[in-house]
PyMOL Python script that loads the backbone (N, CA, C, O; Angstrom):
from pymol import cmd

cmd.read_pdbstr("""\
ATOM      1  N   UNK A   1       0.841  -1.188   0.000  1.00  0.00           N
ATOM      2  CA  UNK A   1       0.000   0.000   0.000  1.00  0.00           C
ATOM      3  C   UNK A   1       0.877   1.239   0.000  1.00  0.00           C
ATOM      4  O   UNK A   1       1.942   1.299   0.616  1.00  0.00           O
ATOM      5  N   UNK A   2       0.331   2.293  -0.778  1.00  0.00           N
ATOM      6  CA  UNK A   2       1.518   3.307  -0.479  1.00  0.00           C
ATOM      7  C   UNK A   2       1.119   4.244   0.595  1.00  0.00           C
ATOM      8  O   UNK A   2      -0.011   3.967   0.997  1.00  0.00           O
ATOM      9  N   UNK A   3       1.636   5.226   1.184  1.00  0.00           N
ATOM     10  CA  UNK A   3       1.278   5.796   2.195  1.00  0.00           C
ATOM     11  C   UNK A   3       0.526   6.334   2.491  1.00  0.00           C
ATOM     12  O   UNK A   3       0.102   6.150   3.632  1.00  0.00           O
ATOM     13  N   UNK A   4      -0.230   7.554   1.432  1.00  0.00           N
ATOM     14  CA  UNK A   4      -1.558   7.697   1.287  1.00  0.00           C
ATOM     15  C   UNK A   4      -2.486   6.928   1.750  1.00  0.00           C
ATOM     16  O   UNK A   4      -3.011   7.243   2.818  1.00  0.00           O
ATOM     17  N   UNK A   5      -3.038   5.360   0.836  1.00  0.00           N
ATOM     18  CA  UNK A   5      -3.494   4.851   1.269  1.00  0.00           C
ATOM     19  C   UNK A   5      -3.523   4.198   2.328  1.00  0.00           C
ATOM     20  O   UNK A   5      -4.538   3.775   2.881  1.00  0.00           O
ATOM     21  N   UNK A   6      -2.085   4.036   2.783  1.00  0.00           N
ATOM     22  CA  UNK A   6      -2.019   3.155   4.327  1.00  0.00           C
ATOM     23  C   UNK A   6      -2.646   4.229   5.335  1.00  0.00           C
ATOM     24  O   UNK A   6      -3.483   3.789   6.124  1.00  0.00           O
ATOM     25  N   UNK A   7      -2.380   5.375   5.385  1.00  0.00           N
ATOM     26  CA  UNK A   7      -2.945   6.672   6.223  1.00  0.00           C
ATOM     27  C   UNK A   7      -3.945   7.446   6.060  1.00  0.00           C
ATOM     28  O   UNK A   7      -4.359   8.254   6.892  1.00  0.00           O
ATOM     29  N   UNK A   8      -4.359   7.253   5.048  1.00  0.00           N
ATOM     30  CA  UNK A   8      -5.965   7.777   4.979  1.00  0.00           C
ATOM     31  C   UNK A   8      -6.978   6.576   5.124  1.00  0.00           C
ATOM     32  O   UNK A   8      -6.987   5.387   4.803  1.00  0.00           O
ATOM     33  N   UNK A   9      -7.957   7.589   5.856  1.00  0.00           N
ATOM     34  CA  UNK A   9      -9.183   6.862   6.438  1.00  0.00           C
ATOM     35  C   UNK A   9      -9.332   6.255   7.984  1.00  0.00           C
ATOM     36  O   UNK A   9     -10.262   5.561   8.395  1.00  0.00           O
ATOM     37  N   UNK A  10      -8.434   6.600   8.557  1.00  0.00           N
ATOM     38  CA  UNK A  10      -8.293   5.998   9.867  1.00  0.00           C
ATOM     39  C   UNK A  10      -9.453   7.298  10.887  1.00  0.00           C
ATOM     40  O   UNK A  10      -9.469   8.525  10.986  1.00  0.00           O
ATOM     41  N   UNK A  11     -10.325   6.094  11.500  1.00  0.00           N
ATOM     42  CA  UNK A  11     -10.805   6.314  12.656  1.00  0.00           C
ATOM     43  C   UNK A  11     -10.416   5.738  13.699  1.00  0.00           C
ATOM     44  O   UNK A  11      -9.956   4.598  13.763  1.00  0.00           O
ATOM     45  N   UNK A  12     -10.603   6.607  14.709  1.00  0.00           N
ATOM     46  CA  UNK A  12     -10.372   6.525  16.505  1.00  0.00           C
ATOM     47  C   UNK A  12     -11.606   5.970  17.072  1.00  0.00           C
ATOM     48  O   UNK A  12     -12.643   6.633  17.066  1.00  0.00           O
ATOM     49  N   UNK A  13     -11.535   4.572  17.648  1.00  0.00           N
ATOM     50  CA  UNK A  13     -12.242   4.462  18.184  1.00  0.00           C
ATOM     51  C   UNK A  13     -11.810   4.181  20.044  1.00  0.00           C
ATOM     52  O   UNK A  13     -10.681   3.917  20.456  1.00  0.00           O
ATOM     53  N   UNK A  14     -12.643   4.283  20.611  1.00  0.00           N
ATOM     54  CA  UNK A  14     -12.497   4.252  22.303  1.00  0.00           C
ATOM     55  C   UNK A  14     -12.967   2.913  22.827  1.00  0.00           C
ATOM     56  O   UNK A  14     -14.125   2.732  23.202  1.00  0.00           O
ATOM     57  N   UNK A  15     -12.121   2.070  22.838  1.00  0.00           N
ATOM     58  CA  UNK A  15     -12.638   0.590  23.633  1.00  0.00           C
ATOM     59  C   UNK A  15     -11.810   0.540  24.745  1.00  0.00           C
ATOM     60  O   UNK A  15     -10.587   0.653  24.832  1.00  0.00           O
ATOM     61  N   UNK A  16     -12.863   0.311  25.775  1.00  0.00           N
ATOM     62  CA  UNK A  16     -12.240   0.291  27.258  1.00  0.00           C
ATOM     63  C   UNK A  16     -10.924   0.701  27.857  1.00  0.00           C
ATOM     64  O   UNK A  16      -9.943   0.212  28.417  1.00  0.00           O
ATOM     65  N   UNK A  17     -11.701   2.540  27.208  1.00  0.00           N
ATOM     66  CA  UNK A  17     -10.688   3.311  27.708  1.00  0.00           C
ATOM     67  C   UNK A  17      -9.280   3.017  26.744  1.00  0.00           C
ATOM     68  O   UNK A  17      -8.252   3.136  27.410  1.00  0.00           O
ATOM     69  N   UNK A  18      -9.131   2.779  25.787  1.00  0.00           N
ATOM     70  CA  UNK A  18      -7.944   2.528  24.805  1.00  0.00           C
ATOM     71  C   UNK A  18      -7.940   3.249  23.710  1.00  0.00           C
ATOM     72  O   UNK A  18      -8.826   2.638  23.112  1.00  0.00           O
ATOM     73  N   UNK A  19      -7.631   4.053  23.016  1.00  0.00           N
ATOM     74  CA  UNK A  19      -7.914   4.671  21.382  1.00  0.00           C
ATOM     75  C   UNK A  19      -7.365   3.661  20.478  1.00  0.00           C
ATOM     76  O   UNK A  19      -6.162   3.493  20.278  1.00  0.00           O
ATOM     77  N   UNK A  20      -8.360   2.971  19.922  1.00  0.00           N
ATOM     78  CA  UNK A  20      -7.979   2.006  19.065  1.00  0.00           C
ATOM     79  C   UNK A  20      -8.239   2.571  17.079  1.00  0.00           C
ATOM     80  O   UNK A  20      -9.365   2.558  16.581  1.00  0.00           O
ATOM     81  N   UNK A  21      -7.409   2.853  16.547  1.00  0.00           N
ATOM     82  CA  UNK A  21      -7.278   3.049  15.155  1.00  0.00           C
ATOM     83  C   UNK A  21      -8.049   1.833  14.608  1.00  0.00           C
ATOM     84  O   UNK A  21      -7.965   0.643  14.913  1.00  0.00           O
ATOM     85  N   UNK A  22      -9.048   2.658  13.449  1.00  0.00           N
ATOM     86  CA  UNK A  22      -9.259   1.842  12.509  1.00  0.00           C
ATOM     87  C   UNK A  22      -9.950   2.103  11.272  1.00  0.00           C
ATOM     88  O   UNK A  22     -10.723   3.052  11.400  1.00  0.00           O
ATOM     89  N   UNK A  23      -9.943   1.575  10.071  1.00  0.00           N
ATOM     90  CA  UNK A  23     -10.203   1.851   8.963  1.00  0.00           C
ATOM     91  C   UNK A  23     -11.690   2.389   8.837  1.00  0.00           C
ATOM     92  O   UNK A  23     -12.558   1.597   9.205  1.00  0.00           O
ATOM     93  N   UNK A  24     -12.144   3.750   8.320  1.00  0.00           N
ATOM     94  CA  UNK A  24     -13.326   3.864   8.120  1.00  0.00           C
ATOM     95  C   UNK A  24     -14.256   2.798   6.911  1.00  0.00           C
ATOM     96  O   UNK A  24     -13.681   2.025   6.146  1.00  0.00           O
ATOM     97  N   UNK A  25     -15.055   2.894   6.942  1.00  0.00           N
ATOM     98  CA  UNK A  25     -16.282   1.959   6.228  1.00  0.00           C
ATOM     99  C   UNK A  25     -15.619   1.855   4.814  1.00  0.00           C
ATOM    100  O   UNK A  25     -14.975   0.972   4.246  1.00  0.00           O
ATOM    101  N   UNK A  26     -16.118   3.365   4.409  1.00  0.00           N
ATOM    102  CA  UNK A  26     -15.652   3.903   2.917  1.00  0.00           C
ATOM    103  C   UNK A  26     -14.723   3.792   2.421  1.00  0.00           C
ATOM    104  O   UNK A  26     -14.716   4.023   1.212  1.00  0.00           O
ATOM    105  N   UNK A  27     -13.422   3.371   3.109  1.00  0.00           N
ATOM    106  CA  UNK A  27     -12.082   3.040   2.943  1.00  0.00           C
ATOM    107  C   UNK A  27     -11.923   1.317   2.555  1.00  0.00           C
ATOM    108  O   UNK A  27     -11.370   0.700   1.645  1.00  0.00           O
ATOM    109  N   UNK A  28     -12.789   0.903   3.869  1.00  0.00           N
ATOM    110  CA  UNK A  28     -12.818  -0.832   3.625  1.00  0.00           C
ATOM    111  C   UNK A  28     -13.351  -1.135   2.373  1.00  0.00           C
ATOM    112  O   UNK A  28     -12.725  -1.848   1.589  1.00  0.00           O
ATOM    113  N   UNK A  29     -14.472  -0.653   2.097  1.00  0.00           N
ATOM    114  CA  UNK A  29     -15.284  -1.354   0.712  1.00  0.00           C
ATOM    115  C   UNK A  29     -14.129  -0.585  -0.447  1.00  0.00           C
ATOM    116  O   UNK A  29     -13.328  -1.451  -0.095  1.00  0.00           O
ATOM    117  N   UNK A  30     -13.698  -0.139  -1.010  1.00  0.00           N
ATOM    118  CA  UNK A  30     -12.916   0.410  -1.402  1.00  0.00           C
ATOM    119  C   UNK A  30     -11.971  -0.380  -1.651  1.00  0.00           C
ATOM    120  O   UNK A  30     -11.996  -1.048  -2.684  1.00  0.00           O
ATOM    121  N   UNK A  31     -10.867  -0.476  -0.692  1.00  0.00           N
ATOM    122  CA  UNK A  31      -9.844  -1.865  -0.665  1.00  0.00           C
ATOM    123  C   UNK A  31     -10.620  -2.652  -0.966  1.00  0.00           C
ATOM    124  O   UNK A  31     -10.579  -2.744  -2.192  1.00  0.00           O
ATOM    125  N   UNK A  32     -11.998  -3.906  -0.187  1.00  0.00           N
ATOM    126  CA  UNK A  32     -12.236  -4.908  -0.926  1.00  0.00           C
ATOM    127  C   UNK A  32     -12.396  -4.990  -2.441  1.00  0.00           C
ATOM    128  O   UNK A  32     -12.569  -6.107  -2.927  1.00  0.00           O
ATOM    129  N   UNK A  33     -12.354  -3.876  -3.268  1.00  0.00           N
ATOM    130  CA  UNK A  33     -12.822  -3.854  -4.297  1.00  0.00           C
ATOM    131  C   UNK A  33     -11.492  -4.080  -5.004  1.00  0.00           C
ATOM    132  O   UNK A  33     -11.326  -4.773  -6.008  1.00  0.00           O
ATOM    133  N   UNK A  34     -10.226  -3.139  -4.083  1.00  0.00           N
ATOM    134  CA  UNK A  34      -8.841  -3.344  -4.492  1.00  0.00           C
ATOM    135  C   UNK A  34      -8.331  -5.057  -4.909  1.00  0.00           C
ATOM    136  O   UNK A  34      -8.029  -5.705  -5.911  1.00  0.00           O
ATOM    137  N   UNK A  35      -8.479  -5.259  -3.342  1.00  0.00           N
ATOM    138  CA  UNK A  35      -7.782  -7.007  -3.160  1.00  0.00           C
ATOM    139  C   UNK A  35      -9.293  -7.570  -3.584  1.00  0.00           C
ATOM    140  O   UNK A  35      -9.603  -8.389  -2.718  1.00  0.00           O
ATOM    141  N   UNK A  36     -10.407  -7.449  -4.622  1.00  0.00           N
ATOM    142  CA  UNK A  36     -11.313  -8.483  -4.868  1.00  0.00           C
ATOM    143  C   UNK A  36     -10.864  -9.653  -5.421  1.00  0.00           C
ATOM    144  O   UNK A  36     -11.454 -10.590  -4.883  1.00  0.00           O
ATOM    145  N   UNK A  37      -9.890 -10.115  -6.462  1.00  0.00           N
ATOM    146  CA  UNK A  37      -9.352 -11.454  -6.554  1.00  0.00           C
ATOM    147  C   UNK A  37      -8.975 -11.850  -5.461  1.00  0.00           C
ATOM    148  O   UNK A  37      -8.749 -13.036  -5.700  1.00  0.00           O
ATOM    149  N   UNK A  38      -8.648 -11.621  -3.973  1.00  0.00           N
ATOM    150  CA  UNK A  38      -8.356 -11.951  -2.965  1.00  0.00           C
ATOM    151  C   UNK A  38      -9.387 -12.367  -2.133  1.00  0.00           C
ATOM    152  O   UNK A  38      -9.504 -13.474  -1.608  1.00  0.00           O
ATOM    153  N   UNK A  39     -10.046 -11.513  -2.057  1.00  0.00           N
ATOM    154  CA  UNK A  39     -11.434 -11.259  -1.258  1.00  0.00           C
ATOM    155  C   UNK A  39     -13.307 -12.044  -1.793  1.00  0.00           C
ATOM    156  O   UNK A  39     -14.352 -12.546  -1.379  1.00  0.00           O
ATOM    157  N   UNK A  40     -12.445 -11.541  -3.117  1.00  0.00           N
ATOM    158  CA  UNK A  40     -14.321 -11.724  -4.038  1.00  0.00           C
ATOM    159  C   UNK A  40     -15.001 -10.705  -4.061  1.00  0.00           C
ATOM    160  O   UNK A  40     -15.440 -10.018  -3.139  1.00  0.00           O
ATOM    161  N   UNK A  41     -15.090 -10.608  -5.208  1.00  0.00           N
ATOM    162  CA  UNK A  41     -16.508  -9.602  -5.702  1.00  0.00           C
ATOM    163  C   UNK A  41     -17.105  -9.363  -5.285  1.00  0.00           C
ATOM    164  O   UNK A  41     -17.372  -8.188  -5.033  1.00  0.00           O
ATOM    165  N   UNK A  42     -17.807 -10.489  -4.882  1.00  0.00           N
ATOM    166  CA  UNK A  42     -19.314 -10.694  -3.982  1.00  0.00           C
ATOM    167  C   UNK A  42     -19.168 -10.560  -2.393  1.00  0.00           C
ATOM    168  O   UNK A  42     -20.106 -10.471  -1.602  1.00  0.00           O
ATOM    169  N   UNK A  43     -18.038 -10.563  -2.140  1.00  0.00           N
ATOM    170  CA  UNK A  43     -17.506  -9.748  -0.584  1.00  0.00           C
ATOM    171  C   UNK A  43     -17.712  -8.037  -1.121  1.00  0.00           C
ATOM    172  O   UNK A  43     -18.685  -7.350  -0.809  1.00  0.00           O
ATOM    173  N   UNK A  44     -16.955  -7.732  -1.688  1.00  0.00           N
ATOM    174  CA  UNK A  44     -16.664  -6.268  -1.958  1.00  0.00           C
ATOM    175  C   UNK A  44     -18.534  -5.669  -2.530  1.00  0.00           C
ATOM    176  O   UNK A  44     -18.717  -4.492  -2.216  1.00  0.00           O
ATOM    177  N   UNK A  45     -19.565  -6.222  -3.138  1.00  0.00           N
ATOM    178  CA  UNK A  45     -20.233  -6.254  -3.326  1.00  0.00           C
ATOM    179  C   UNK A  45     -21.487  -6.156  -2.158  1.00  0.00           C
ATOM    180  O   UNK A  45     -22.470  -5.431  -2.001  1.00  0.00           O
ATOM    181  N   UNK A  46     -20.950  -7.166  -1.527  1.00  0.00           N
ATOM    182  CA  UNK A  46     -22.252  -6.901  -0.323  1.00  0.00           C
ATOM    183  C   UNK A  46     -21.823  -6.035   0.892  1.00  0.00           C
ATOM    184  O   UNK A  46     -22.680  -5.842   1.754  1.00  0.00           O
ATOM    185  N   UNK A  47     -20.345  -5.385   1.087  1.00  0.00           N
ATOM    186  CA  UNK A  47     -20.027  -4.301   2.203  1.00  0.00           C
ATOM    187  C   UNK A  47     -20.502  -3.150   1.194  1.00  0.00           C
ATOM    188  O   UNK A  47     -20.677  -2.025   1.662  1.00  0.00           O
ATOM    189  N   UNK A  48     -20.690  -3.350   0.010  1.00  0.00           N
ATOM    190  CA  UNK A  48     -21.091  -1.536  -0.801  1.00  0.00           C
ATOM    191  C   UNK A  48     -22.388  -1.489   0.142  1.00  0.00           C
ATOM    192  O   UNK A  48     -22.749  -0.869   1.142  1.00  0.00           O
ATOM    193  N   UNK A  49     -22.973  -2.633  -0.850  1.00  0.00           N
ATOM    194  CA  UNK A  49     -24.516  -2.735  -0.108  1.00  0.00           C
ATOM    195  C   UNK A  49     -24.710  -2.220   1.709  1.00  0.00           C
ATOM    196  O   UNK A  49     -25.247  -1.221   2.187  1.00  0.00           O
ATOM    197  N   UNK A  50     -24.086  -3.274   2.301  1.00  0.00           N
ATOM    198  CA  UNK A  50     -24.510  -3.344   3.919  1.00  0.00           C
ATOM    199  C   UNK A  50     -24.522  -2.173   3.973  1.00  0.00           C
ATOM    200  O   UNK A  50     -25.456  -1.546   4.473  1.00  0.00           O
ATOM    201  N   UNK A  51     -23.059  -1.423   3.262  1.00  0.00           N
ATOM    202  CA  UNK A  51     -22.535  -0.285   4.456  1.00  0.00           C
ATOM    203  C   UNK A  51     -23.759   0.708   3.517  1.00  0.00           C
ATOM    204  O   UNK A  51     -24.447   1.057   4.477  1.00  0.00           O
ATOM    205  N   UNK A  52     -24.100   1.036   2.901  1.00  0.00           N
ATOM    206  CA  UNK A  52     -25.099   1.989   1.854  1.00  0.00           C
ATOM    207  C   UNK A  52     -26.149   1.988   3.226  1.00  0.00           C
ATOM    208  O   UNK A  52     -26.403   2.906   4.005  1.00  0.00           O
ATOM    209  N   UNK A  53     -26.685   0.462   3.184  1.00  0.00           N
ATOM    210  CA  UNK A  53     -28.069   0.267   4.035  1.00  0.00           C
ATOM    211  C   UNK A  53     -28.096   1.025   5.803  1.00  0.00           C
ATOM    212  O   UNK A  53     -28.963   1.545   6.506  1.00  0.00           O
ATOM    213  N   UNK A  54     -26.597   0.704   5.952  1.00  0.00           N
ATOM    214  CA  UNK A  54     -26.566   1.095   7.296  1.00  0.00           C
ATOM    215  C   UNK A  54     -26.279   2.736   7.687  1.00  0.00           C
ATOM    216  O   UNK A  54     -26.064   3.166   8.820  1.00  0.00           O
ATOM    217  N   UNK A  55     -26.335   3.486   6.487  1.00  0.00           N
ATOM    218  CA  UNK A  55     -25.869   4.894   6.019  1.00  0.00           C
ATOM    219  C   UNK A  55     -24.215   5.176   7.009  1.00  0.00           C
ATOM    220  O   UNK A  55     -23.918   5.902   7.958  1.00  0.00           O
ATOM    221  N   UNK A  56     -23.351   4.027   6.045  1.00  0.00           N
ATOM    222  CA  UNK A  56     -22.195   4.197   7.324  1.00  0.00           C
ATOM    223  C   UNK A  56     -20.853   4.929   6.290  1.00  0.00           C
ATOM    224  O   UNK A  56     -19.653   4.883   6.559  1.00  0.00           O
ATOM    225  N   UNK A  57     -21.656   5.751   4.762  1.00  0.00           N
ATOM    226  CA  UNK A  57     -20.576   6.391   4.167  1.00  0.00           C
ATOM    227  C   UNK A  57     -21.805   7.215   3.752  1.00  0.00           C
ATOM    228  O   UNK A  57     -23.012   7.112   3.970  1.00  0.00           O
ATOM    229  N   UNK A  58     -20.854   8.262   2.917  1.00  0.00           N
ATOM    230  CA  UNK A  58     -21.375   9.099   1.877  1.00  0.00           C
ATOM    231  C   UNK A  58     -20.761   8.757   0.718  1.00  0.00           C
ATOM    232  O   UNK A  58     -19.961   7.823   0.675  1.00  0.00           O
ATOM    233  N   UNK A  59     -21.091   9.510  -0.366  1.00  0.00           N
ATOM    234  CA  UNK A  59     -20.702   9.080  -1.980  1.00  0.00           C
ATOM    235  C   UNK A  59     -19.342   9.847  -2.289  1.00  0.00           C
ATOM    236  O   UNK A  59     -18.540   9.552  -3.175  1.00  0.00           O
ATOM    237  N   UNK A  60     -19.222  11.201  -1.107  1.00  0.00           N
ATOM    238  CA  UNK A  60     -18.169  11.594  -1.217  1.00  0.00           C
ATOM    239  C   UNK A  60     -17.145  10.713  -0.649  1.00  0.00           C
ATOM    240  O   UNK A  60     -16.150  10.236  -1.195  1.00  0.00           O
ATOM    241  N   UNK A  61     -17.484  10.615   0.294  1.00  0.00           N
ATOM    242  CA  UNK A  61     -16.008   9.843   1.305  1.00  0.00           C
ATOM    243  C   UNK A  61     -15.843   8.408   0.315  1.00  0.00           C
ATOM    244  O   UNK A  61     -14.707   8.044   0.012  1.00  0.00           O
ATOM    245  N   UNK A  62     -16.667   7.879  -0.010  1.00  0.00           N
ATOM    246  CA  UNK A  62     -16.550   6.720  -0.866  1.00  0.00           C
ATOM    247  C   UNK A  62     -15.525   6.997  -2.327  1.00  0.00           C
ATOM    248  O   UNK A  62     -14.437   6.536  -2.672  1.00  0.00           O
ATOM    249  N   UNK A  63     -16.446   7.943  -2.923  1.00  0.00           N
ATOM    250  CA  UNK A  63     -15.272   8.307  -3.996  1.00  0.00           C
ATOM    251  C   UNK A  63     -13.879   8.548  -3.777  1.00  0.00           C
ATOM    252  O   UNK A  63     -13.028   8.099  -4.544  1.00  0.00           O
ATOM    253  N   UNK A  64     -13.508   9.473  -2.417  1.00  0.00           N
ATOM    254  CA  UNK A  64     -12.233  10.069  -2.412  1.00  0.00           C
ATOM    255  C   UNK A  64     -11.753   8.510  -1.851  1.00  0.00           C
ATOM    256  O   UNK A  64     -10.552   8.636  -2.088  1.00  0.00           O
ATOM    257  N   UNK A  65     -11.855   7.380  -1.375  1.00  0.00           N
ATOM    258  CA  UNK A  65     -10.738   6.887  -0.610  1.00  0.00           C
ATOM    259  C   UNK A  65     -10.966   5.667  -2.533  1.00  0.00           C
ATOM    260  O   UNK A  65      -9.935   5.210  -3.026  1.00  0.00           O
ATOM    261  N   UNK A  66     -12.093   5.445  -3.106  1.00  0.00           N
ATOM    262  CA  UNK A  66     -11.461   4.881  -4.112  1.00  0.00           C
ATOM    263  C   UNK A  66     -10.574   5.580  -4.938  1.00  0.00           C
ATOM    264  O   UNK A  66      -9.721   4.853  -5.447  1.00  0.00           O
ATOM    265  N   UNK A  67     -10.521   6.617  -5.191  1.00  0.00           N
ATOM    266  CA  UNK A  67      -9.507   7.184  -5.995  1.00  0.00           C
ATOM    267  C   UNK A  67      -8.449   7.066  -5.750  1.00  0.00           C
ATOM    268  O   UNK A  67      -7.639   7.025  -6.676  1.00  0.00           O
ATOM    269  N   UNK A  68      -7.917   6.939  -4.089  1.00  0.00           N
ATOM    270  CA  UNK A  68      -6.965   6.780  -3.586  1.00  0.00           C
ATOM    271  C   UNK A  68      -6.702   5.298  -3.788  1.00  0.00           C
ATOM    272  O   UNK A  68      -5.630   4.799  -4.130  1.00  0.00           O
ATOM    273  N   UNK A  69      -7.367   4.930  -3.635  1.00  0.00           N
ATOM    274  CA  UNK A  69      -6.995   2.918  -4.037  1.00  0.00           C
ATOM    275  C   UNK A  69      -6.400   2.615  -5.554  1.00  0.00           C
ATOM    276  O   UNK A  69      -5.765   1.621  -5.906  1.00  0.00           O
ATOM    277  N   UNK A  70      -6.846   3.924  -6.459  1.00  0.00           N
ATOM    278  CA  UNK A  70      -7.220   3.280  -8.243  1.00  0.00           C
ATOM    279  C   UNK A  70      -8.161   2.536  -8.248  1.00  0.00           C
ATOM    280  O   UNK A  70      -8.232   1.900  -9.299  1.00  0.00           O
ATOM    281  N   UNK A  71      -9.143   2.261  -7.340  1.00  0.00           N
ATOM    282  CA  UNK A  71     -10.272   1.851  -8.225  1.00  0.00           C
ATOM    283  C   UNK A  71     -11.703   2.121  -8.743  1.00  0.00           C
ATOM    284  O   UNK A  71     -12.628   1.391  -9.098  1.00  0.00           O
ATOM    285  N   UNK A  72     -11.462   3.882  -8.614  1.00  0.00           N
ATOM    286  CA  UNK A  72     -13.065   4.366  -9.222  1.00  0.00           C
ATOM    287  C   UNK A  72     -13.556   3.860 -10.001  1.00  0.00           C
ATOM    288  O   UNK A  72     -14.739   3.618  -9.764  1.00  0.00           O
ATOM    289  N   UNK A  73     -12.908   3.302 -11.626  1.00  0.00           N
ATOM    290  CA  UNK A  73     -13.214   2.895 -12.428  1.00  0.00           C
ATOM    291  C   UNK A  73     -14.268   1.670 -12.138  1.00  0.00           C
ATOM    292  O   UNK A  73     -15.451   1.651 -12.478  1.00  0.00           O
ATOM    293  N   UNK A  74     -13.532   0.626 -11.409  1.00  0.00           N
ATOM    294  CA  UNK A  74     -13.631  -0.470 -11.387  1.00  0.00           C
ATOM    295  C   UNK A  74     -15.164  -0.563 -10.352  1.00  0.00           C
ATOM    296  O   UNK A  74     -15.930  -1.526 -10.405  1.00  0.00           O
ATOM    297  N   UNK A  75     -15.355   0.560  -9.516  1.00  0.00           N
ATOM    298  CA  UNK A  75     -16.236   0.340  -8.753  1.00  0.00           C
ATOM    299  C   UNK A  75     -17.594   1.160  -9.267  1.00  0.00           C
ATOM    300  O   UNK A  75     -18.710   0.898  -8.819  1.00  0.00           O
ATOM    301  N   UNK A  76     -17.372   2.081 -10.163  1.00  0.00           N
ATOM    302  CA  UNK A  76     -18.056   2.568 -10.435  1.00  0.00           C
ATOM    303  C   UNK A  76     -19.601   2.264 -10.861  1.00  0.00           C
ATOM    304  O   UNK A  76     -20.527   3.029 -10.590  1.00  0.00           O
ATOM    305  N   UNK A  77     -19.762   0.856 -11.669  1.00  0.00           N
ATOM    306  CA  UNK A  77     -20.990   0.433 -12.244  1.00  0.00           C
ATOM    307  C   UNK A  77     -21.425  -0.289 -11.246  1.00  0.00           C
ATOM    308  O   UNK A  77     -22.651  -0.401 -11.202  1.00  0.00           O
ATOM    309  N   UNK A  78     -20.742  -0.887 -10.320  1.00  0.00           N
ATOM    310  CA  UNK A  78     -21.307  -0.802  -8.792  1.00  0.00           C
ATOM    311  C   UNK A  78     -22.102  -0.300  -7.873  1.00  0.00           C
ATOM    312  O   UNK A  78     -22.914  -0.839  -7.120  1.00  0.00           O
ATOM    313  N   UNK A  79     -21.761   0.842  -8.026  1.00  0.00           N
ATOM    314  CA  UNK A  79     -21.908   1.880  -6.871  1.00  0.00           C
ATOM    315  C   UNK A  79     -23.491   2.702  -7.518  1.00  0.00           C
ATOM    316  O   UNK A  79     -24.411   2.986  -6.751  1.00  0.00           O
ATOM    317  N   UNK A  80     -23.538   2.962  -8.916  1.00  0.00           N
ATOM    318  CA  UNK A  80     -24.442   2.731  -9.633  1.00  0.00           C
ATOM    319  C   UNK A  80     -25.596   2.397  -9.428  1.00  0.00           C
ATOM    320  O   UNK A  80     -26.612   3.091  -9.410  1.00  0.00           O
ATOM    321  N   UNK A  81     -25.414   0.925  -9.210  1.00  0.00           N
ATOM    322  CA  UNK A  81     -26.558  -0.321  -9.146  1.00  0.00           C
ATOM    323  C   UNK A  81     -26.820  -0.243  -7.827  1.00  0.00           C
ATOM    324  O   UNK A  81     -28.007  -0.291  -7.507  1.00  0.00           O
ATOM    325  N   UNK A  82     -26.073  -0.142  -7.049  1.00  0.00           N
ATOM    326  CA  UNK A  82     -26.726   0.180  -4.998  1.00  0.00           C
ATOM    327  C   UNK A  82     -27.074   1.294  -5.235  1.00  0.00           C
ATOM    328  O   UNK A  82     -28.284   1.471  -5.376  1.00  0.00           O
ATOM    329  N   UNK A  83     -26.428   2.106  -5.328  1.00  0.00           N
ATOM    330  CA  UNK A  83     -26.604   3.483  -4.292  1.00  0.00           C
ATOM    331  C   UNK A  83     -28.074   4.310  -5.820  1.00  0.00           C
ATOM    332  O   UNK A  83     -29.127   4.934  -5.686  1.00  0.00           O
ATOM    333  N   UNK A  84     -27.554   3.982  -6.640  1.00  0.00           N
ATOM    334  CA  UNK A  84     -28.824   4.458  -7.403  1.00  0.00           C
ATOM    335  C   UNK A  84     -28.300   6.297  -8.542  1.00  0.00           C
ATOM    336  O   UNK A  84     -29.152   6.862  -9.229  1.00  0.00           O
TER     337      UNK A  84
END
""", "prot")
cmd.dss("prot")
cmd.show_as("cartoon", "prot")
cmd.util.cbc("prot")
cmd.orient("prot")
């Protein structure tokens, strides 16, 4: 990953009293879409979905961390078909 991507998107979260780092939503579906020969399609496919349903991105934050991945292209007719 290059550094950009290794460093963008990180949320703080607070577990028992600890600040624990971790990847926002919009960042994850994003990468799965990256590593999908790794992962599967149909992984990267149903976090667009979940996370859409659970309103746990926007279309902005979604776009900017795929761009950062290289894979707008690839996610694009995707994102399409969920989000509408």
């Amino acid at each position: 990953m290059s550094e950009a991507s290794l460093s963008d998107g990180i949320v703080r979260h607070e577990i028992d009293g600890v600040g624990v780092p971790v990847f926002s939503v919009a960042k994850t579906i994003a990468d799965c879409f990256k590593y999908r020969g790794k992962v599967g399609l149909d992984v990267a496919i149903e976090a667009l979905r979940e996370g859409w349903a659970l309103q746990a991105f926007t279309t902005a934050e979604l776009r900017a961390h795929a761009r950062i991945a290289r894979v707008e292209n690839v996610m694009r007719p995707y994102v399409e078909c969920v989000i509408g």
